[in-house]
N, C-alpha and C positions, 0 to 999 in steps of 0.2 A: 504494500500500500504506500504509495507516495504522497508525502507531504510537502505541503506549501512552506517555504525555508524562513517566507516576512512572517508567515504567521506564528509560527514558533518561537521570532523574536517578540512577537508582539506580544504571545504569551507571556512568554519569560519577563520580557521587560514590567508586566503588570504585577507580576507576582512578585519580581523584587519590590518596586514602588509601593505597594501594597500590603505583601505577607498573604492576599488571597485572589480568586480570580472571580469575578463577577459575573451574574450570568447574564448581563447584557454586555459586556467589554467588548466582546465580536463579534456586535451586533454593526453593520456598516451602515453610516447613512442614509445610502441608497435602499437596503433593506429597510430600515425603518421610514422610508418615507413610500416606498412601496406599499408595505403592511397598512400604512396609516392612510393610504388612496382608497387601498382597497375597502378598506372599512368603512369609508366616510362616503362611497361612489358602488350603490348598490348596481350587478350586473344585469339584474332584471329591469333594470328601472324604479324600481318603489323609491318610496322615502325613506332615507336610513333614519333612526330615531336614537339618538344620546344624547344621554341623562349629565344632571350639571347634578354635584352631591360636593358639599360644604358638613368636613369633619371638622368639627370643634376640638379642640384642646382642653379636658378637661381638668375640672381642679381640685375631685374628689382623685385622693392619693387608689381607692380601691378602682375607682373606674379607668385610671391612669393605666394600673398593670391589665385591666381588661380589654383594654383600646385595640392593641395588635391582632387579639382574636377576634371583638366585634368587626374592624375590618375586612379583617381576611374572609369572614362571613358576608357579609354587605357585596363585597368582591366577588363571592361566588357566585352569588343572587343574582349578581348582575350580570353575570356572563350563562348563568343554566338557565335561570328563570325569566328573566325580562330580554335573554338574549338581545340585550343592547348593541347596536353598534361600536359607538367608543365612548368610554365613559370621561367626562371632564371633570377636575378635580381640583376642590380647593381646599389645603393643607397643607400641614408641617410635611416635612423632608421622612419623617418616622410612618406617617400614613400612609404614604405616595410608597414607600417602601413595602409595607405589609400587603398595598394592595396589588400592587403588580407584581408581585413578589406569587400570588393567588395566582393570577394570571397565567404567568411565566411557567408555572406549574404544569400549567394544564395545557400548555404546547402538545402537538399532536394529539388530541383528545378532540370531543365536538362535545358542546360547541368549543370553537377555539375562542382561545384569549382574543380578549377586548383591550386594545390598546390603550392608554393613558396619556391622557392630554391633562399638563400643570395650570392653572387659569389663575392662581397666585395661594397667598400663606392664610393660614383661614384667621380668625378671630383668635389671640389668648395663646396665642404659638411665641415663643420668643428665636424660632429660625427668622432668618435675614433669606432673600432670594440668592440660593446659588444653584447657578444652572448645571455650573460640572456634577452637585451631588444628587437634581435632579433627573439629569441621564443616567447617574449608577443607580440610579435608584430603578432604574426601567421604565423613566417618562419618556415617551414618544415624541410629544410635541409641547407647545405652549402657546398659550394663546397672548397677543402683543396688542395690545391696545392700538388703535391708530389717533394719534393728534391727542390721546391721552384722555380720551372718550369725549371726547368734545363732535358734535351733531355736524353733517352736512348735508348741503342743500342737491350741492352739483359737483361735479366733478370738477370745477375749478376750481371749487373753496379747498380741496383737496392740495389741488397743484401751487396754492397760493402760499397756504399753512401751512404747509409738511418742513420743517426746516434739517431731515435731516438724523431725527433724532429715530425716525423708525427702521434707516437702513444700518443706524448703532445696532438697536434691539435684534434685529432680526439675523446680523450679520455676528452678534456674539450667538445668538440664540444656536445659529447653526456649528458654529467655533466650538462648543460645548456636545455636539452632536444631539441637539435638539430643532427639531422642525417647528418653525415660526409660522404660525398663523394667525394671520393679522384679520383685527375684527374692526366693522369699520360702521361707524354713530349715523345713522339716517336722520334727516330731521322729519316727523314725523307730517303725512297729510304731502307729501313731496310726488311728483312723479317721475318716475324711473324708468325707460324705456330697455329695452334689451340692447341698443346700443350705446347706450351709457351706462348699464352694466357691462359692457366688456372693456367700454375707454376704462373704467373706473380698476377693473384687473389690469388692464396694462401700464398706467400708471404704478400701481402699487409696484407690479413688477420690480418696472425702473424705481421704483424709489426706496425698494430692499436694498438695493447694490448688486453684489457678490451673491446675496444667498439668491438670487434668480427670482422665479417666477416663486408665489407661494405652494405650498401642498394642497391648500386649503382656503377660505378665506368666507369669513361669518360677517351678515348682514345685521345686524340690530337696529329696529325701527325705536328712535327717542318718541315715542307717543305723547302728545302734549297733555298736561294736567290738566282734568275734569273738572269745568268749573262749579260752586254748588245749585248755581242755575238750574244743571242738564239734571233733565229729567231721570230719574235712574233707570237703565235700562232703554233707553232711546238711541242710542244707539252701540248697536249689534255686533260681534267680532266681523260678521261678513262686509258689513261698512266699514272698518277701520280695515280690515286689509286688503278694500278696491286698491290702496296704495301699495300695495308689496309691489319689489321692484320685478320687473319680467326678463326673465334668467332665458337666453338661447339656451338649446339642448347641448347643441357642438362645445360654447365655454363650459357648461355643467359634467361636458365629460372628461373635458381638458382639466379644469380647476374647480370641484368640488364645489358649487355654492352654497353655505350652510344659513339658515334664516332663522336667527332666537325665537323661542317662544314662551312667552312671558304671561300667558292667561294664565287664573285662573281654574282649578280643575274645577267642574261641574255643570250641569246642564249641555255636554256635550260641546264645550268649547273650546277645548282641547283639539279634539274628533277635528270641528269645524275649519279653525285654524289651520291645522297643520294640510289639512286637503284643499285650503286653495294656496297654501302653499306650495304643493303639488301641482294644483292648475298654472301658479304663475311659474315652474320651471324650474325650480329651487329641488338642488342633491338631496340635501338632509336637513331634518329638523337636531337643533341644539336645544332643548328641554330644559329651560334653566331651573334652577331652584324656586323660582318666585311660583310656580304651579304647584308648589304642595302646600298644602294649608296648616299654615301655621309654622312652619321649618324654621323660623328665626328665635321663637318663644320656645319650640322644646326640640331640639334636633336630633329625635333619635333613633339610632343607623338604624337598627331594627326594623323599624315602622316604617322609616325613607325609604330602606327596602323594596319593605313589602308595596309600600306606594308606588315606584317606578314598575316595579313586576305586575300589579294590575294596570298600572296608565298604559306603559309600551305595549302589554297583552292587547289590550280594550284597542289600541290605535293601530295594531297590525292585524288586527280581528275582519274577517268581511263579511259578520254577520250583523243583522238588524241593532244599532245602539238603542235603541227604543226597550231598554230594559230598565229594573230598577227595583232597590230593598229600602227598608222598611227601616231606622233605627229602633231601639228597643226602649227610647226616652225621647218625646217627643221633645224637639228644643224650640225655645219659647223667644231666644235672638239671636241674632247675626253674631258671635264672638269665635273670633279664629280659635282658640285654644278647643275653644267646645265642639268647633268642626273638625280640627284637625284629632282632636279624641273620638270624635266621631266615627270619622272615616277607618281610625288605627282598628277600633273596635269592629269595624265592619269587616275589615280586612283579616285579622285574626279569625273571624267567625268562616274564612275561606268562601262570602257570597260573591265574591268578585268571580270564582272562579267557576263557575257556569252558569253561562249567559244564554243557553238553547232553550230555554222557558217562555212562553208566549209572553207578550208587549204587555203592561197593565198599564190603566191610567196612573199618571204620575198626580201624588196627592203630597204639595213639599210642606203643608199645614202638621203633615202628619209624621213628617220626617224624610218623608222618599227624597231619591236623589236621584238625577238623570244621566247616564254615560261620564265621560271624562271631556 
């Protein structure tokens, strides 16, 4: 059997610098930006669907020693059960660890490992961002702010503001063997044609530098504040997203277009959202955290879990969403905690998980609740 003579040094040379060998060290580039195409640019066409999950740093000492197993659990979930495309992640250098670490595991196995995209340090973490020890960690990529999330209109405000500091990011981002994916602030109510979605990649392009054209590259619509005027409910997610920008299919195959999703789960708004995101020509949906009810007030992995494993189910499902349970406490107001208790509790009860039961009318006086 003949062996490769650089790769032997590259071995060697790791193990002395180090004392161990990593199971991502040789892992090249190209591969990892391969892997992470692939995952994000479904071959059938669908919409690829990944979840955005924010591990907290806890500050109970027993939960601290707990953390690497609740991970690496939450990590499985997401790759067996919610069969997520690529998971985004925001946390310490220790998490980002345990979970790709899950991952990495389950190489040649199905489903396969879910790639890991870094989107920054969570809350209560005292790590600083270093990207060298989020590639040994087995991060794939990371997500790079453009303009420092500041909204645009057109693709000139683009070429006017950029001074420079994004072909920094992206061009260490790569230096460290991490793939930069630059995510770019829409101003919301804007209209976007398909061909100022592609000026809009080829700028970016040129304005990485060196690291090239991106792997990737995430839309997020700034939607303007609701004044207390508007009527609630007057206007629809179908109305807020006539503006999503319209993606050609040729770019979507070249460079992945991923478009945030920031509703709300319930009453099927999720569902709605994400399909005409589909209609407007958009890769993948990015599933941010702001869709679980309640995530900020109690974050916990367990329940997030189980929440992305019913959403991404319920959104890759092509049966009738026209379904719907019961709580077991009728609630009497609108309070996140008590929804997102809600929901934890429903999920646990395992009614999420068959949905072949005939349509009932939805009665939300009594608690029911509509798709995702």
């Amino acid at each position: 059997m003949k062996i490769n003579q650089s790769f032997l040094l590259l071995l060697l040379s790791t193990i002395t610098s180090t004392g161990s060998v990593s199971a991502f060290s040789a892992v090249s580039p190209d591969m990892t930006r391969s892997r992470l195409k692939e995952a994000l640019c479904s071959p059938s066409g669908k919409l690829t669907l990944s979840p955005e999950l924010i591990i907290p740093e806890p500050t109970d000492p027993t939960a601290l020693l707990l953390k690497s197993t609740e991970v690496t659990k939450v990590s499985e979930r997401i790759r067996t059960s919610a069969k997520a495309n690529v998971a985004f992640i925001e946390g310490s250098i220790g998490s980002l660890r345990s979970f790709a670490a899950e991952q990495e595991n389950a190489r040649g196995q199905f489903p396969s490992p879910v790639p890991v995209v870094f989107t920054g340090i969570a809350p209560g973490s005292d790590d600083a961002v270093d990207l060298d020890e989020a590639a040994d960690a087995g991060v794939s990529g990371i997500i790079v702010s453009v303009l420092n999330g500041k909204a645009i209109s057109t693709v000139q405000d683009l070429i006017d503001q950029e001074d420079g500091s994004l072909k920094d990011q992206c061009e260490k981002a790569l230096a460290s063997g991490l793939q930069p994916i630059p995510e770019v602030f829409l101003v919301g109510g804007t209209q976007w044609e398909e061909e100022d979605v592609v000026k809009l990649v080829d700028v970016l392009t040129e304005k990485c530098g060196d690291a090239g054209e991106p792997v990737s590259v995430v839309l997020t619509i700034d939607a303007p504040e609701e004044s207390d005027d508007d009527e609630e409910g007057s206007e629809d997610e179908e109305a807020k997203a006539a503006f999503l920008p319209k993606v050609p299919k040729a770019l979507g195959k070249r460079v992945p277009i991923i478009g945030s999703v920031k509703v709300p789960a319930g009453g099927g708004r999720m569902s709605q959202y994400t399909k005409l995101m589909k209609e407007s020509g958009f890769t993948g949906a990015y599933l941010r955290a702001d869709c679980v009810p309640g995530f900020r007030m109690n974050p916990d992995l367990e329940a997030v879990g189980g929440f992305w494993c019913a959403a991404i189910g319920d959104l890759k499902s092509v049966k009738s969403k026209n379904f719907s349970f019961r709580s077991k406490v009728q609630l009497d107001k609108d309070v996140p905690l008590e929804w997102y208790n809600y929901q934890k509790n429903i999920m646990e009860s395992g009614a999420l998980g068959d949905f072949s039961g005939p349509a009932q009318d939805v009665n939300s006086d009594a608690g029911d609740y509509l798709g995702f």
